[in-house]
Structure formats: structure tokens, C-alpha cells
C-alpha positions in Angstrom: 74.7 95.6 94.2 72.1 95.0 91.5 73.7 93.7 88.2 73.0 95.1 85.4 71.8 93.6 82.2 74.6 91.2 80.2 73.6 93.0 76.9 75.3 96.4 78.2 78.3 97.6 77.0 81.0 96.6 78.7 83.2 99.9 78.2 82.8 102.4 81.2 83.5 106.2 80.3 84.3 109.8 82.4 81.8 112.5 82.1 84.3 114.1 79.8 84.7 111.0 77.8 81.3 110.8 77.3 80.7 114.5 76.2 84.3 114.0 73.8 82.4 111.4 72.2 79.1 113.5 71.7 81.3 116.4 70.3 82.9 113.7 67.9 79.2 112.1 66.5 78.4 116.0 65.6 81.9 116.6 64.2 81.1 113.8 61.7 78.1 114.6 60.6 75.5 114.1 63.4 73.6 117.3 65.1 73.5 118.0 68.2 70.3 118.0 67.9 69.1 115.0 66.3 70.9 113.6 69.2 68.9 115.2 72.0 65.8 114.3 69.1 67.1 110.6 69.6 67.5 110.5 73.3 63.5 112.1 73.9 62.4 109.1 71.9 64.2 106.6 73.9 63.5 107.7 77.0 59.7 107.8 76.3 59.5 104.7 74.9 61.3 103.4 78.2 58.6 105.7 80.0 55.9 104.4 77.7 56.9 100.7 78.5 57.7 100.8 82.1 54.4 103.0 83.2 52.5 102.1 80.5 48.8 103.2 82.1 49.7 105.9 84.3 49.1 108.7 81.6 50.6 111.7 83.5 53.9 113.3 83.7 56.1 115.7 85.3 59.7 117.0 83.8 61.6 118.6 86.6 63.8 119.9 84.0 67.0 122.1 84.6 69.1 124.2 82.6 71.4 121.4 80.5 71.1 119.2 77.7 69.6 117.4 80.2 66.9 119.7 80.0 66.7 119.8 76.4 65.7 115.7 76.5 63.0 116.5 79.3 61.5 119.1 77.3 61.2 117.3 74.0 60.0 113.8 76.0 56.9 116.2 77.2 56.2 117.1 73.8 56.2 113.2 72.9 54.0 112.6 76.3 51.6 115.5 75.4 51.2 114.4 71.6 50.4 110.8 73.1 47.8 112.4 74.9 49.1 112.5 78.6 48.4 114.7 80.8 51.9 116.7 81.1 53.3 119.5 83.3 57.2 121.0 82.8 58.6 122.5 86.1 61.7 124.5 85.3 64.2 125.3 87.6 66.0 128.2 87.2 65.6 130.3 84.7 64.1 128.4 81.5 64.8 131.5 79.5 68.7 131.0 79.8 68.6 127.8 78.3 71.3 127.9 75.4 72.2 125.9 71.9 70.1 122.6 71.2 68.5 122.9 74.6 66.8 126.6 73.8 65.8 124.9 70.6 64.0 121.7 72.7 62.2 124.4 75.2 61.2 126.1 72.2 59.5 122.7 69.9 57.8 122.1 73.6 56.5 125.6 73.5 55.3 125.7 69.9 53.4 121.8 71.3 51.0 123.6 73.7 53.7 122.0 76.4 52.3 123.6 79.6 55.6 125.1 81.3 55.5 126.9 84.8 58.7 127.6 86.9 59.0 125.2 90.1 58.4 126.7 93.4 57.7 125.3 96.7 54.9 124.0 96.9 54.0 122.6 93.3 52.5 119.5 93.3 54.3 116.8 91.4 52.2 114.3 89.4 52.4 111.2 87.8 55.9 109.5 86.5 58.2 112.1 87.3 61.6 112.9 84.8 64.7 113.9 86.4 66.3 116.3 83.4 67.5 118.4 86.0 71.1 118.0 86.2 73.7 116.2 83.9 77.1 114.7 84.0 78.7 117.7 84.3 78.2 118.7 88.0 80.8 119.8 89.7 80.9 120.0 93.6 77.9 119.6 96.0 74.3 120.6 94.8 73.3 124.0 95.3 69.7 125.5 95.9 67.2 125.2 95.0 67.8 122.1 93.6 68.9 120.3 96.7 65.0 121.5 98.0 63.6 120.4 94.6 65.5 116.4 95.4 64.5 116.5 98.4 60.6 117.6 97.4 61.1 114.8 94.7 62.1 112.1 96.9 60.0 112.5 99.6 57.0 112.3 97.0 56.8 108.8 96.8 56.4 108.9 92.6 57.9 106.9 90.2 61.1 108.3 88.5 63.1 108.1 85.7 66.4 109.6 85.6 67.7 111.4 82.4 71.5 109.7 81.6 72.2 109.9 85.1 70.1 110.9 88.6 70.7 114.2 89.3 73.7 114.6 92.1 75.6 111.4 91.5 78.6 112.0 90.0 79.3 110.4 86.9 82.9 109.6 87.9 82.9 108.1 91.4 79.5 107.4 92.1 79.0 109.6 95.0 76.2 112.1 96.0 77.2 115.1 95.8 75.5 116.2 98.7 72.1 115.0 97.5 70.9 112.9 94.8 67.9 111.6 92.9 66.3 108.1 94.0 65.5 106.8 90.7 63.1 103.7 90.0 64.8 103.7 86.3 67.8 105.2 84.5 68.4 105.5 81.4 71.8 106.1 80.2 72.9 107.2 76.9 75.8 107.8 74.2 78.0 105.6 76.8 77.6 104.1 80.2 79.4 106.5 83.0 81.5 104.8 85.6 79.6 106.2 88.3 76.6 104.2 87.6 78.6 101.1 88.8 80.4 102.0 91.9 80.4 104.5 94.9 76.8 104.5 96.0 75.5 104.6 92.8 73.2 101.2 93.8 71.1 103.7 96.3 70.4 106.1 93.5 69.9 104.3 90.3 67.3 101.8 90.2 66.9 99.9 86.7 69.5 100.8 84.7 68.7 100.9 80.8 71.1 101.9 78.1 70.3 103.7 74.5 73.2 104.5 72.3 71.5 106.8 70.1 72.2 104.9 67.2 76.0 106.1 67.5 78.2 105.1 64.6 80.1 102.1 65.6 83.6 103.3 64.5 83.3 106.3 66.4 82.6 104.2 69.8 84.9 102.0 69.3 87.5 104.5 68.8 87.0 106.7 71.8 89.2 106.5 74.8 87.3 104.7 77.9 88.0 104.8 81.6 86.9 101.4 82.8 85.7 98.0 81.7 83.3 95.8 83.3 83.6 92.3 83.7 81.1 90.2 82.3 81.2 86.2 81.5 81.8 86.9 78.0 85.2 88.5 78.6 86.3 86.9 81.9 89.6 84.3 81.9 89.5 81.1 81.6 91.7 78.3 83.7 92.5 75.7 80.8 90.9 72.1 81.3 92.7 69.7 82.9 94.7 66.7 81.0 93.5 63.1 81.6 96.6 62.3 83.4 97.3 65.9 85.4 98.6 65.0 89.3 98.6 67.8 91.8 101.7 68.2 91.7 101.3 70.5 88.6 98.4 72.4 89.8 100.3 74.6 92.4 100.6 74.5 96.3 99.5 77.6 98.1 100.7 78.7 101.5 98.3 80.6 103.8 100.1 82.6 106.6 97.1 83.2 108.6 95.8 83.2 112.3 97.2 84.7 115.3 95.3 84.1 118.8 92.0 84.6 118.5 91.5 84.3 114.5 92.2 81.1 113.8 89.4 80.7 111.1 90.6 83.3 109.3 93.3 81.3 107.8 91.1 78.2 107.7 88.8 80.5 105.5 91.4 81.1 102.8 92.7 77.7 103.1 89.1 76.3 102.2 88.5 78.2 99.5 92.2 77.7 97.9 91.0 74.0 98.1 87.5 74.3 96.5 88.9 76.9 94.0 91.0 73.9 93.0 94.9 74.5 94.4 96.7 71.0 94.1 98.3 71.2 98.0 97.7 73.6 100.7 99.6 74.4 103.4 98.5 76.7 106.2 101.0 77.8 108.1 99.4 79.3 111.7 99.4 79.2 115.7 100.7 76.0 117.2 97.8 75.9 119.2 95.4 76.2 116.3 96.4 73.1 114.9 93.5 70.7 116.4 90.6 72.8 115.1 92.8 73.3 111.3 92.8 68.7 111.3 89.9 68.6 112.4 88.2 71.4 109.7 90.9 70.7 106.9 92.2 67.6 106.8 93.3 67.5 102.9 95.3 71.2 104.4 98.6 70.2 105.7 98.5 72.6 108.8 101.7 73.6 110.6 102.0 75.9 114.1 105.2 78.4 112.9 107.0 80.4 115.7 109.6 82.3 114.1 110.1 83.8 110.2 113.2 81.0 109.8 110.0 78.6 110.0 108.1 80.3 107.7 110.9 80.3 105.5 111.6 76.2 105.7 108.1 75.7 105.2 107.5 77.5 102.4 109.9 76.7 100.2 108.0 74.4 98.1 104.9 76.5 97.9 104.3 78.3 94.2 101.7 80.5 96.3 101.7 82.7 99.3 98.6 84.2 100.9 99.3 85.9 103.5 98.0 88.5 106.4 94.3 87.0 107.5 94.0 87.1 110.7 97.6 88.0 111.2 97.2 90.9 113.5 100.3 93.2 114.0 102.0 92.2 116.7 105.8 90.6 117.1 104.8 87.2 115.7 102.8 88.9 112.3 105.1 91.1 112.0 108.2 88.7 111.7 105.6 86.3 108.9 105.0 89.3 107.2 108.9 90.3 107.1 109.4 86.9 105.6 107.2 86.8 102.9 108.6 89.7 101.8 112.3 88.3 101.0 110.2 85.5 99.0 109.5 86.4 95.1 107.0 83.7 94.2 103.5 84.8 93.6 101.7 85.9 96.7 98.4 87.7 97.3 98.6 90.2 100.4 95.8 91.1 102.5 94.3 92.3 105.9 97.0 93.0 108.6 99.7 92.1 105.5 98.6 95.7 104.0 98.4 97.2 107.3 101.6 96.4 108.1 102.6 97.2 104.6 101.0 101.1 105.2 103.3 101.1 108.4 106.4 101.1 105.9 107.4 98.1 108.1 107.5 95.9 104.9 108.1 96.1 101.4 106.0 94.1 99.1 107.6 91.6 96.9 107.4 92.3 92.6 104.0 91.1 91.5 102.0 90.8 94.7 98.2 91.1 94.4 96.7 93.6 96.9 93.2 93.0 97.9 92.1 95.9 100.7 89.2 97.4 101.5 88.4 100.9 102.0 90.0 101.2 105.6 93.3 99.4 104.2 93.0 101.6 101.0 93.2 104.4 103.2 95.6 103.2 104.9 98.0 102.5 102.0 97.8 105.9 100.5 97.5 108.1 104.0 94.3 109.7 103.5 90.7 108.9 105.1 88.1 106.0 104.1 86.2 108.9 103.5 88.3 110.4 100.8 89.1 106.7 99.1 85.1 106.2 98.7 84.7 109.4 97.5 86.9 108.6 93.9 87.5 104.6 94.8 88.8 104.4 91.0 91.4 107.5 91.5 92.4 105.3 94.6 92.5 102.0 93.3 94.3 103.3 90.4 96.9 105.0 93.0 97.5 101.9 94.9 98.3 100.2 91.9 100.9 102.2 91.0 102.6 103.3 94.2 103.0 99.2 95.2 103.9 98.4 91.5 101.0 95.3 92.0 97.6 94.6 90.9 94.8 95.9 93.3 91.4 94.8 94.0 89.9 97.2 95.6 86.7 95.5 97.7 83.3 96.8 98.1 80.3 97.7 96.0 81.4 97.7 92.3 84.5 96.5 93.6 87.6 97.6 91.0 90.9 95.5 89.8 93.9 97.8 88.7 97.2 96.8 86.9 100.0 98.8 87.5 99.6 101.0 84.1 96.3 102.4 85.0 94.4 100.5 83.5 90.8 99.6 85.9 88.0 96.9 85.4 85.0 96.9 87.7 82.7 94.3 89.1 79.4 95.2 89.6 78.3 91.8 90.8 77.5 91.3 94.8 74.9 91.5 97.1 74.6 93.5 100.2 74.4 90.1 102.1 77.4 89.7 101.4 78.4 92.5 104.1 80.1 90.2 107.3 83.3 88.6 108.4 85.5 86.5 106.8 84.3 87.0 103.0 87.9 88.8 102.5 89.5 85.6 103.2 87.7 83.7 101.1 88.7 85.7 98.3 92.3 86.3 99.1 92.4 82.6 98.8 90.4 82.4 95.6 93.2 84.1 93.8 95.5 82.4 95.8 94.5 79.1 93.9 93.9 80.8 90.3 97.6 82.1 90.6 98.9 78.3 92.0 96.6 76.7 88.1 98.8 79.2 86.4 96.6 82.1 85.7 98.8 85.8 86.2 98.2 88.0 88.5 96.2 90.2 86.6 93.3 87.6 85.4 93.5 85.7 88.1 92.1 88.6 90.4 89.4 89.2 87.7 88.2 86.1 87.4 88.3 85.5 91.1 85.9 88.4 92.5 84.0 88.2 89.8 83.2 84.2 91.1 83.5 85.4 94.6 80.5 88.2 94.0 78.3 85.8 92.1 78.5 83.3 94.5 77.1 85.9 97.5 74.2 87.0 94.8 73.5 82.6 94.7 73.4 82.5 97.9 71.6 86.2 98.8 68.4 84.1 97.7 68.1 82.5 100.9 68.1 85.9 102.5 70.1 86.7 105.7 72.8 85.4 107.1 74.9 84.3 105.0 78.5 82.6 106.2 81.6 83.6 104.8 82.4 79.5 104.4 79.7 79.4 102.4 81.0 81.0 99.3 83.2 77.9 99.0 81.4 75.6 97.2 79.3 77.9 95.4 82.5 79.1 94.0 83.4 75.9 93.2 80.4 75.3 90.7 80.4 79.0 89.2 84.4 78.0 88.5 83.2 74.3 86.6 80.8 76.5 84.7 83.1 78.8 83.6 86.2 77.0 82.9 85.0 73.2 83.2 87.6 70.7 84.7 86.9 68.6 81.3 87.1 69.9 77.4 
């Protein structure tokens, strides 16, 4: 997923948190209008910058606020001597409030104005201002035609606040959505602009806060934060005469027949994430290839739970479920993990089991699923997890009492009070085996350095997702041992080993 700009603000609002904050600026002081006056300028200097030589534009405006910015960015193109056409859809007449006033300043301008229709050829940059923030449910005619007509035109577009059909909570289309080249948001950034499938929709995204009092932002309720460098965690640096034994042992419980690498995967990356000891605990007959791969990994074949049990007893850390599968033997590792209350991160056939109610997860467990284990855990379809991934991530969190990282694009980390940060790093070469169990033992090896549960997730996907966009250079691909030492120098540049 394209990351956006480190200048952004890092707070993430609902549709209705964004429109409680609009009603506040007006309540102290601010028209409406000078706000819709504010966002026009904006978004034609954005326009003016971006397509600097193109000299003609279309506003497929609707019958919102949204709307209201359209027509007064005409009036701003038309003044500037462009060549400028409004199509409304619907009926421009029932435009209301600051938005009736906007049509109106674009009439009084000369602002040609013609209702859409079928047909109508679209010219120049083209302006989404046809539908807002508010949308509820899947778009209707005729403006699913009129997204369709726009995206099959092959113009440039810039989307008003949001493209028209994504919803500003989840992300999703709602049916059908706008293919931006640009957005530009404003007042404050929506949370669906950074997850879902937001990345196919939104192009550039830009940000203008209208000039918004300060006070007033900082004040308002916000759904989501992003992580950014500025505000990950930060592993202390090591003393000069720190030993391993003080930097954790992790324990990966990993590998039936036939996945053997799994658990070599997380094992690898608890090494180069900087773990002290690990053990993996695995398949007798996986021990060869586990010496031969891992030899600093103290590798161990385990048969029964009373095995598991004697072997991790030392361990600060438990990973466990990659690879595990969900037979007699997983289940019984599984089983035993969960009498142990040390730190543990559970993931793959650990949460499936888990969704089975053969299992109960031990107190402050990190859960790390992706949308087929979300859906899983909660008893509803992949379908209906990706459709509002920060209702489910928040759900997961607190039905399993645990910190959740929910994986995929603008993957989401939630504590158990509700509270959600997102990570909108990544790259979609980072979609192939084994890049799960990398991660799972990335926080495996912050928690074993002493980070909680909480920052240690953060800090380890975001280091996970930068390391695929590093390596997404080369192209194609890319291996899921790969991210291992790539996470290892993103980790010495965010928390060196030395002060």
C-alpha cells in the first residue's frame, strides 16, 4: 500500500467525527462557509500545481457539501481563465445551506452549468464533488453510471475529501468507487483512506486542514492513530556489558510434517530481531534441516505436551502455531501453551484452533490473524471482516482480552480498551508465504528485550512492512526470509544497539 506523506497528521477520524469537528469550528466562530471558501482554494491550488498546463476542467458535482467545494473550485478555474464545464447530478436546484450558496457565487461567475446525462463528454482534469463522507449503503443511480463513465474515461482526477463510494470508515467500495489520481482530504484525515481497499481508489493523498484552530483539533475525539517513526517505541540501547541472558529466550512451537520452514521462519527472524536464545521446538524429523539453517537456534523434535512443557520452562517467550496444523500432535502444543502465562504471541493454526473453542488463550497473548483467522475468531465471513476490518479488529481484541494485529493492507493493532492504530506501510509484493511467520516472531523477540505487548506489536509490523516496501524495489519475488535482515537494519535505525 502506498505510504502517505510523514507530514500528515497522524490522528485518524469517523465520517461523524469529522463532520462533529466541522460543526464545532462554526460553533466557535468559523462559517460554514468560509470553510467550504477555504477548501475550493486548496483544492485548486493542488489542481493548479499537479495539472499545471492542462487548462480545462470538469466538476462532476453532486448534491453535498461536496458539491458546494466543486462549484466554487470552477469559479476559481473559470476566473483563472480555464476552460470549465459543471455537470450536476441530480437536481442542482435542491442543493441546500452553504452548498446553494456555492452553486449560486458559480452562477453569478458565468460558471457554465448543464445537468449530466449520458453521453456528455468529460474534459480535461476531472473533480469528483459528487459524493461525500456521509454515504450510506451501496451507490445508487445514476451515479454508479456516472463512476463508471468517469473511470472508463481515462482523465485525470482529483477526488474532493474522499473518492466518491469509499466509505470513509472501512475503506470499502460501496458498490462502486472513484479511481482517483489525487485526493485531497480536509478538516481531518478519514480512516478509510488507509485501509480496506482504499489503495485502489485513492491515488496521491494530500491533506489541507483549512486553517482549523489548533485547540479545537486537538480536542476532538479520534478513531485511529497511525503509526509513523516519530511516535513508534523504542527498545532501549544495550549496556556495554549486557549478556544474553538478559535479553529474553523465545520459544517457537512451530512445524508439523510438511511445514517445517514455517517455524524456521519465526525462529530467524526472533534471531535477527535480536532475541538473546532461541529455541524452536518442532518435528523430530525436522531437526537436520533446523542445524543445518539455524545453528545459533537450539532446535528440539517434541512428541508430547509434557515435552513442550520441560522444554519451555526457561523461555520468557512463546510463539506459537506456524506451521502447526490441527491435528493430534498441534493440538496437544497448543493445549500446552495455554496452561503457560509467560508472554506469548499466537498465530496461524494456534487461532484456528483457538476459534474451535479447543483452547483458551493465556492473559496477555498477542494475536496476529489475518482475515480468514479473523473470521474465524469472531464466526462470521472474510467477507464481512474486510468489510469494517477496524470494527473486527476492535472485536477481537476484546472478546480474547489480548492485543490484535490484524494483517493486510493498512494492517490495524488493537488493545483490549478499544483503542486502534493503523499501519499503512507495505507493499503488494509483500503478498506470499511465510511473511506471517516472520512477523509473529518479530514480536516474539521485542516482547523477549522487554517491550509490552502493546508496543512491541506496533513497533514490529511497522518494521516488518517497511522492510517489504525496501525490498519491493527489486520487484517480484520477494521471499518471506528475506525480511530478516532488512528488519534487522530498520531496527538499528530506529532504536540503535549503542547510545
Amino acid at each position: 500500500m502506498p505510504h502517505s506523506p510523514d507530514n500528515l497528521p497522524l490522528a485518524l477520524y469517523s465520517a461523524a467525527q469529522v463532520r462533529e469537528l466541522d460543526a464545532r469550528l462554526i460553533a466557535a466562530g468559523t462559517p460554514g462557509f468560509e470553510l467550504m471558501s477555504r477548501a475550493a482554494h486548496a483544492i485548486w491550488r493542488t489542481l493548479r500545481r499537479r495539472w499545471p498546463d492542462v487548462g480545462v476542467l470538469t466538476v462532476l458535482a453532486g448534491r453535498g457539501n461536496n458539491a458546494g467545494d466543486g462549484y466554487l473550485v470552477a469559479a476559481l478555474a473559470l476566473r483563472a481563465g480555464w476552460r470549465v464545464q459543471v455537470l450536476a447530478v441530480g437536481d442542482a436546484a435542491q442543493l441546500q445551506g452553504d452548498a446553494a450558496l456555492a452553486r449560486d457565487q458559480a452562477l453569478a461567475a458565468s460558471v457554465p452549468v448543464q445537468p449530466w446525462r449520458e453521453g456528455v463528454e468529460l474534459q480535461g482534469v476531472v473533480l469528483d464533488a459528487l459524493l461525500g463522507t456521509g454515504l450510506q449503503g451501496a451507490v445508487r443511480e445514476p451515479y454508479a453510471l456516472v463512476i463508471g463513465v468517469l473511470n472508463a474515461s481515462g482523465l485525470p482526477v482529483l477526488a474532493v475529501d474522499i473518492p466518491s463510494g469509499l466509505c470513509a470508515d472501512t475503506g470499502q467500495a460501496l458498490g462502486v468507487a472513484v479511481r482517483a489520481e489525487l485526493t485531497v482530504s480536509l478538516i481531518g484525515l478519514k480512516l478509510g483512506l488507509f485501509t480496506g481497499q482504499a489503495a485502489e481508489y485513492l491515488g496521491e493523498l494530500q491533506f489541507d486542514d483549512l486553517q482549523a484552530d489548533a485547540a479545537l483539533v486537538a480536542a476532538q475525539t479520534f478513531t485511529v492513530q497511525r503509526l509513523a517513526p516519530a511516535s513508534l517505541p523504542q527498545l532501549p540501547a544495550r549496556s556495554r556489558n549486557v549478556h544474553k541472558g538478559q535479553l529474553g529466550h523465545v520459544l517457537v512451537v512451530a512445524g508439523d510434517r510438511g511445514y517445517a520452514g514455517a517455524g524456521l521462519l519465526a525462529a530467524q527472524s526472533a534471531l535477527r530481531t535480536g532475541a538473546g536464545l532461541v529455541s524452536l521446538a518442532t518435528r523430530s524429523e525436522h531437526l537436520p534441516a533446523a542445524q543445518a539453517r539455524l545453528p545459533e537456534v537450539m532446535a528440539a523434535g517434541v512428541a508430547s505436551a509434557n515435552q513442550l512443557l520441560a522444554l519451555g520452562v526457561n523461555a520468557s517467550v512463546w510463539v506459537v502455531g506456524p506451521g502447526l496444523g490441527q491435528a493430534a500432535w498441534g493440538r496437544s502444543l497448543v493445549s500446552a501453551a495455554a496452561t503457560c502465562h509467560v508472554a506469548q504471541v499466537w498465530d496461524a493454526d494456534a487461532l484456528n484452533l483457538l476459534a474451535q473453542g479447543l483452547v483458551e488463550l493465556p492473559p496477555g497473548a498477542v494475536l496476529t490473524p489475518h482475515p480468514g483467522e479473523a473470521a474465524r475468531l469472531l464466526g462470521i465471513s472474510s467477507a464481512a471482516v474486510q468489510a469494517d476490518r477496524p470494527g473486527a479488529a476492535r472485536a477481537l481484541a476484546q472478546r480474547y482480552r489480548a492485543v490484535c494485529v490484524l494483517k493486510g493492507a493498512g494492517s490495524l493493532i488493537a488493545d483490549c480498551d478499544g483503542a486502534l492504530w493503523l499501519c499503512e506501510r507495505g507493499h503488494p509484493a509483500m503478498a506470499g508465504a511465510g511473511l506471517g511467520d516472520v512477523l509473529a516472531g518479530v514480536i516474539g523477540a521485542l516482547l523477549a528485550q522487554g517491550l509490552a505487548a502493546l508496543p512491541a506489536a506496533q513497533l514490529a509490523v511497522y518494521l516488518h512492512a517497511c522492510a517489504g516496501e525496501r525490498l519491493a524495489l527489486q520487484g517480484r519475488g520477494l521471499a518471506a526470509s528475506d525480511l530478516c535482515e532488512v528488519i534487522r537494519e530498520l531496527l538499528q535505525e530506529q532504536s540503535a544497539c549503542l547510545s
